[in-house]
C-alpha positions in Angstrom: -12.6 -2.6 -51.4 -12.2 0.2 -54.2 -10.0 3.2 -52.7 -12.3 6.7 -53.6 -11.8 10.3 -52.8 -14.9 10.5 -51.3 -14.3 7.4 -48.9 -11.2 9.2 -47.6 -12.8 12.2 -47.4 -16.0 10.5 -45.2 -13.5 9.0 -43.2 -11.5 12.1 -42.4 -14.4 13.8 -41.2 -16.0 10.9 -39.3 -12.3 11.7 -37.4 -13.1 14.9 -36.1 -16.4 16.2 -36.8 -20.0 14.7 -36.9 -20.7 16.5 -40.1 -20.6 14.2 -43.2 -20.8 14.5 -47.1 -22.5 12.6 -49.8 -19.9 13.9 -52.6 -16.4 16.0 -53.1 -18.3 18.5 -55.4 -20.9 19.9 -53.4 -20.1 23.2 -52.2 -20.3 23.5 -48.4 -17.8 24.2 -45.7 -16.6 20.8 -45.4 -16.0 20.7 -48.9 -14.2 23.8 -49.4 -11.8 23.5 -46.7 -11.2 19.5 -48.0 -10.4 20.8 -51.6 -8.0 23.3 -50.2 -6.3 21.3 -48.3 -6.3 17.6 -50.1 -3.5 18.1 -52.4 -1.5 18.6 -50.0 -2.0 16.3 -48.0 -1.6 13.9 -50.4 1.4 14.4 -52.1 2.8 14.7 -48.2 1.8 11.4 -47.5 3.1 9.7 -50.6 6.4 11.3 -50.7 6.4 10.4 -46.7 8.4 6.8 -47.7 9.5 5.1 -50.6 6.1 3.2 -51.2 6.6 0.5 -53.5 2.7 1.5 -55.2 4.5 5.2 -55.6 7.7 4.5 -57.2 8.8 4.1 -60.6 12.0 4.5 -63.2 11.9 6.0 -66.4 14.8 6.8 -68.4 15.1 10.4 -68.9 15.0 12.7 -72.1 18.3 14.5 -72.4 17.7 18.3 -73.2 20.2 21.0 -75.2 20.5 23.1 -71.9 24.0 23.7 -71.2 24.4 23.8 -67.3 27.3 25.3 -65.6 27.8 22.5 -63.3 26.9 19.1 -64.6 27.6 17.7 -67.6 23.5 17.1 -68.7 20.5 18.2 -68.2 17.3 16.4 -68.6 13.5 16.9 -68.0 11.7 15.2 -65.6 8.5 13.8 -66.4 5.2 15.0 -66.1 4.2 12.7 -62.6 7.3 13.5 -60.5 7.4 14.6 -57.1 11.1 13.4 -55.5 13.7 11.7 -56.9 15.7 8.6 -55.0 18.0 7.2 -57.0 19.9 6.8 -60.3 20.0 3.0 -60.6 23.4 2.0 -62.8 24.5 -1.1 -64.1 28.4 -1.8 -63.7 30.7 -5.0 -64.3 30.3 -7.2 -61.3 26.9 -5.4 -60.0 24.9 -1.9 -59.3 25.4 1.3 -58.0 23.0 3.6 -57.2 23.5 8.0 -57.0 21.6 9.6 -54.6 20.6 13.6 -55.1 23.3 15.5 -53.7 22.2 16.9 -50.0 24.2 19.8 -48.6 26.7 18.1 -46.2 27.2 14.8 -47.8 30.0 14.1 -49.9 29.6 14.7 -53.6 31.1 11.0 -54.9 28.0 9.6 -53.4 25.8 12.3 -54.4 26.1 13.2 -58.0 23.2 14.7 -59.5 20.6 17.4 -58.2 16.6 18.4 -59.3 15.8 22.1 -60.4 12.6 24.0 -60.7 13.3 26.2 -64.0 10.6 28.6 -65.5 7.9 26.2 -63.8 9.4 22.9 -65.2 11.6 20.6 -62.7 15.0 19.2 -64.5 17.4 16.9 -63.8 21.5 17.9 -63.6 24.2 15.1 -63.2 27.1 13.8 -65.2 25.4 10.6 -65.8 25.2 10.1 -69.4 21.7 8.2 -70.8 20.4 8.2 -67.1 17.0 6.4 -66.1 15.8 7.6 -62.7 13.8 5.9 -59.8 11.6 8.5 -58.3 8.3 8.9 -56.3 5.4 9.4 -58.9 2.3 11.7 -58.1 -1.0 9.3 -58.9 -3.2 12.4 -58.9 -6.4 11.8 -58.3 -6.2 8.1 -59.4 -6.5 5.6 -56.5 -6.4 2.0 -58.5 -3.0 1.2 -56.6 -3.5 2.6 -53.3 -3.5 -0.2 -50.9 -6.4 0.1 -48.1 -3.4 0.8 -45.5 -2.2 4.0 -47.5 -5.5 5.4 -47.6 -6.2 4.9 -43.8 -3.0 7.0 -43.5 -3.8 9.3 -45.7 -7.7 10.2 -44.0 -6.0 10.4 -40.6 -3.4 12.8 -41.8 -5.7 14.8 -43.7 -8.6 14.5 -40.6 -5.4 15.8 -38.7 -4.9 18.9 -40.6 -8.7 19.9 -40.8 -10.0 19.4 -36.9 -8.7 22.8 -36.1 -10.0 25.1 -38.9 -13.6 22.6 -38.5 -13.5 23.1 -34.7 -12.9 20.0 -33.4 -9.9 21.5 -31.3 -7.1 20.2 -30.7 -7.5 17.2 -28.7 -9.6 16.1 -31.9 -6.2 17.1 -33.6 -3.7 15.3 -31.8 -6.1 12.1 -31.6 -5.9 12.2 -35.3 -2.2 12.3 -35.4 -1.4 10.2 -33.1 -3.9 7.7 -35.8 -2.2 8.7 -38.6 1.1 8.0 -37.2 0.0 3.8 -36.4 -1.4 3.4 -40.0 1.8 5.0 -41.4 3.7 2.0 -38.6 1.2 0.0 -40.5 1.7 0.7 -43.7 5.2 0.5 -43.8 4.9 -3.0 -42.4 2.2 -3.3 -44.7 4.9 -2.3 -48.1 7.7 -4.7 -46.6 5.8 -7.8 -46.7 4.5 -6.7 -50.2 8.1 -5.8 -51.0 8.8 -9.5 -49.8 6.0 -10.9 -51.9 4.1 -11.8 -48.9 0.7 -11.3 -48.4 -0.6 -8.4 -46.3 -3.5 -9.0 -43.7 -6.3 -6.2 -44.5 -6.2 -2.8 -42.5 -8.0 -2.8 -39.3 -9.8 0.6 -40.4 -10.7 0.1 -44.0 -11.5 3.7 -44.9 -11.8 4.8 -47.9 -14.7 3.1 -49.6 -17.4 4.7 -51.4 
């Protein structure tokens, strides 16, 4: 079944409220509150795991910035939320860098992101890097598997009960929901991962 906006939407208020809607453009409570609070929700529950539908590697475009710290700086593209890795090639096998994380040692942790003037960069020493990173898909749900979009209506069904009324046992029934389909869907992204083929989602939310 075709992963929509408004099927997650439906679903995340069928959750914790037995109010509905027929669109996302409507303007009515639900709708407000589901605008505010969608992006969000969203970008928190793709950046939750490395999800193999979210990821991608792009080689980076080297910029004339001078940083005091690194050797490079390069702009990051347009879709980017976090970064994972800098995936290198070296005689006899790989190496991956991982972003440096206060506390860790630096040889395993050599480059860093930067929000500058409203555009996030890339320092490292790594000459001609490429990049592995979780992408932002926006409002476009071709790749979301059904799993991923259960997770995502129960978070989002999590974060609205309150300020809908639905209190909080609505609240904590949602989250304890989102927390199985994100068990789920991480099973769910192994077996794909594996090339196996996943069983369909128990709650198939999402259509419409």
């Amino acid at each position: 079944m075709t992963v929509t906006k408004l099927g997650i939407w439906q679903t995340a208020l069928a959750m914790v409220s037995d109010v509905t809607i027929a669109d996302t453009t409507t303007a009515n409570t639900q709708q407000r509150l589901l605008t505010l609070l969608w992006p969000g929700v969203r970008t928190r529950c793709l950046t939750a795991s490395t999800w193999s539908f979210a990821t991608t590697i792009a080689t980076l475009a080297v910029t004339s910035g001078t940083p005091d710290d690194f050797a490079f700086e390069y702009e990051l593209p347009d879709d980017f939320l976090v970064a994972i890795e800098i995936p290198m090639t070296v005689t006899g096998g790989s190496v991956a860098f991982y972003p440096y994380e206060r506390g860790r040692m630096s040889l395993r942790a050599p480059f860093v992101t930067r929000d500058r003037g409203g555009t996030m960069y890339l320092y490292t020493d790594v000459q001609d890097a490429t990049l592995r990173y979780i992408k932002d898909t926006a409002e476009t749900f071709t790749n979301w598997p059904q799993p991923f979009a259960d997770y995502a209506a129960a978070k989002l069904a999590s974060i609205i009960a309150v300020p809908l009324g639905a209190g909080d046992g609505r609240r904590t029934m949602a989250d304890r929901i989102a927390q199985q389909f994100y068990a789920e869907m991480r099973s769910y992204d192994a077996r794909t991962q594996l090339g196996e083929m996943p069983t369909q989602s128990r709650y198939a939310s999402g259509r419409g």
